[in-house]
N, C-alpha and C positions, 0 to 999 in steps of 0.2 A: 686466132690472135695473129695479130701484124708482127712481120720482123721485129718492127723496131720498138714493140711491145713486148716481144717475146724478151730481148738484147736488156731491154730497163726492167724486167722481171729479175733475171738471171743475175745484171749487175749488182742490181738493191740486194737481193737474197745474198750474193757473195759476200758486201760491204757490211751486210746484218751479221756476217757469220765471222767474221773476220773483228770486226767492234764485239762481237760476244765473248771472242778468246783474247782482248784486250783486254777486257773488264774482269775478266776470269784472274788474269794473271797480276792486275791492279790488287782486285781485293786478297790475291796469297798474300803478294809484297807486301801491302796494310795490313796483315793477319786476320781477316773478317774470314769470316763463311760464305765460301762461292753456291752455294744452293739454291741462296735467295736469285742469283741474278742468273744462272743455268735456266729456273723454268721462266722469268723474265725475259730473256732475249731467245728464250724457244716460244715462247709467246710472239714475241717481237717478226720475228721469221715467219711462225704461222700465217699474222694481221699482215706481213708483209705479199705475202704471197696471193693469200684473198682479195686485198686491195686491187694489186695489182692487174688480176685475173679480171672482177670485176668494173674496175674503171679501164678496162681494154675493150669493155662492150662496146659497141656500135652507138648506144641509145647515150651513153655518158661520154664519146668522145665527141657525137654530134650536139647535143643539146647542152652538156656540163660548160663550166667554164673553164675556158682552154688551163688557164693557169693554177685551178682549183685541182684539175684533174692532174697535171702534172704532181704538185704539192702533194696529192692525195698518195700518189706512187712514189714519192720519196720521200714520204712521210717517218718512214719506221727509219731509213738509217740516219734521216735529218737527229731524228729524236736520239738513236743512238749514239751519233757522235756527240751531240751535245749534251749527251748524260756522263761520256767520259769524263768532261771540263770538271764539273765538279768532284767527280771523283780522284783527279790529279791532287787536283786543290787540297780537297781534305788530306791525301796523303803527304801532304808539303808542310800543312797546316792543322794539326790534326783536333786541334781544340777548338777551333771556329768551325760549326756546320751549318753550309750556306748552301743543303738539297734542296730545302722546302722553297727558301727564297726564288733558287733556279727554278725550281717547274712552276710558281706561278708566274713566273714573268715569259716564261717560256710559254705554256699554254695563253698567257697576254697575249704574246707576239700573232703568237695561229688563232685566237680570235679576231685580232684586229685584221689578219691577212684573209679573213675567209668572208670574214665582214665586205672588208671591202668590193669584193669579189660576189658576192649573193648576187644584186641584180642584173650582171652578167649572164646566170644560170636561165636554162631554160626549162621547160618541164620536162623532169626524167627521175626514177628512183631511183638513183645514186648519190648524187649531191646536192645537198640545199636541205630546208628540211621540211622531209616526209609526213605531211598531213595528206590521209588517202584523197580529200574531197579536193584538196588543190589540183593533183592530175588531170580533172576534167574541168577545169573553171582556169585557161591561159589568163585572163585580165588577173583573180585572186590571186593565182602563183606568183607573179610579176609586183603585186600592190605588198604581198607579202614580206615576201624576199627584198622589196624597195625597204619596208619599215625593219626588217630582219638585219639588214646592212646594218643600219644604224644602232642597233640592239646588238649588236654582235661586236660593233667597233668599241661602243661604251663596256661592254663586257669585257675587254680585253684591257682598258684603262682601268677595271677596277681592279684585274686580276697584277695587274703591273704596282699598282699602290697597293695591293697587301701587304708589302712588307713593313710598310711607314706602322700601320696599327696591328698586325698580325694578328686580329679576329677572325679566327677560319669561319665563325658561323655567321660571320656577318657578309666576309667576301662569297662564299657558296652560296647562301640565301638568295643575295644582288645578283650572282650569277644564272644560277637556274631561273629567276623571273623577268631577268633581262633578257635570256636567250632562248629560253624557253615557252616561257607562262605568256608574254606580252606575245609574241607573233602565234601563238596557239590561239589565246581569245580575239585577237582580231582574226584568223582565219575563221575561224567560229563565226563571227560577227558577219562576216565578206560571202559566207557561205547561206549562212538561212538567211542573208538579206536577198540573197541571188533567187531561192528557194520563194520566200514569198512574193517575188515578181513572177 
């Protein structure tokens, strides 16, 4: 691992531990039970760690995209600090509860950023997504990941307008077949069509 890998390892882990005893000390002041968010942001530190270690590899800082891979490494304290917001909130405001609201617009936000970012990616198994037959077929990865962008960006607009209708089974549904289902069977498609030439 690089210095300067090593340095944005160490910082994220600090700013996770640090936003953990913020949140700690948030939910005394509101009178909640700090337990829930203890294995929560030891969770968070964990994903932090792995991440980090992982998109330090050689194969994900040459082929990933640059700014996917950054994002990807300061994913958990992005998330943390932005999990405090609401938490302030509610302790200002304690009869309005706007969590749910925040994480799907939040999770919007990092669909649309990762969307954008897909056909940037290059083949590698850390970032983008991992169908085993794309690794050896560059044209499929690339054709995938083009039509993934755009499955990824609408995915993020829907997860941003959940709140207008607040149907979780309907925003989830659109979501796993947007980001999911459609770039799965067209690699499917892209693959035995490769297969029977």
């Amino acid at each position: 691992m690089k210095q300067k890998d090593r340095r944005t390892l160490i910082i994220s882990t600090i700013l996770c531990s640090a936003l953990f005893g913020i949140t700690i000390a948030i939910s005394k002041i509101g009178g909640s039970n700090a337990n829930t968010y203890i294995l929560l942001y030891a969770i968070a530190i964990f994903l932090n760690v792995v991440l980090n270690i992982g998109l330090s590899s050689d194969i994900a800082l040459v082929n990933g995209a640059k700014k996917l891979v950054v994002l990807g490494k300061w994913i958990m304290p992005i998330t943390g600090l932005l999990y405090i917001i609401p938490q302030i909130y509610l302790l200002m405001f304690p009869a309005q509860n706007v969590m749910e609201i925040f994480v799907y617009v939040f999770l919007g936000i990092i669909f649309i950023i990762s969307g954008n970012y897909f056909p940037k990616n290059h083949i590698n198994p850390y970032i983008g997504l991992k169908f085993p037959w794309l690794f050896h077929d560059e044209d499929g990865w690339y054709k995938v990941h083009k039509l993934g962008s755009y499955t990824w960006l609408l995915s993020g607009v829907v997860m941003i307008l959940h709140p207008l209708h607040n149907l979780s089974f309907v925003t989830v549904l659109l979501v796993i077949f947007l980001s999911g289902v459609i770039p799965f069977i067209y690699s499917l498609i892209l693959y035995f069509k490769k297969k029977t030439k």
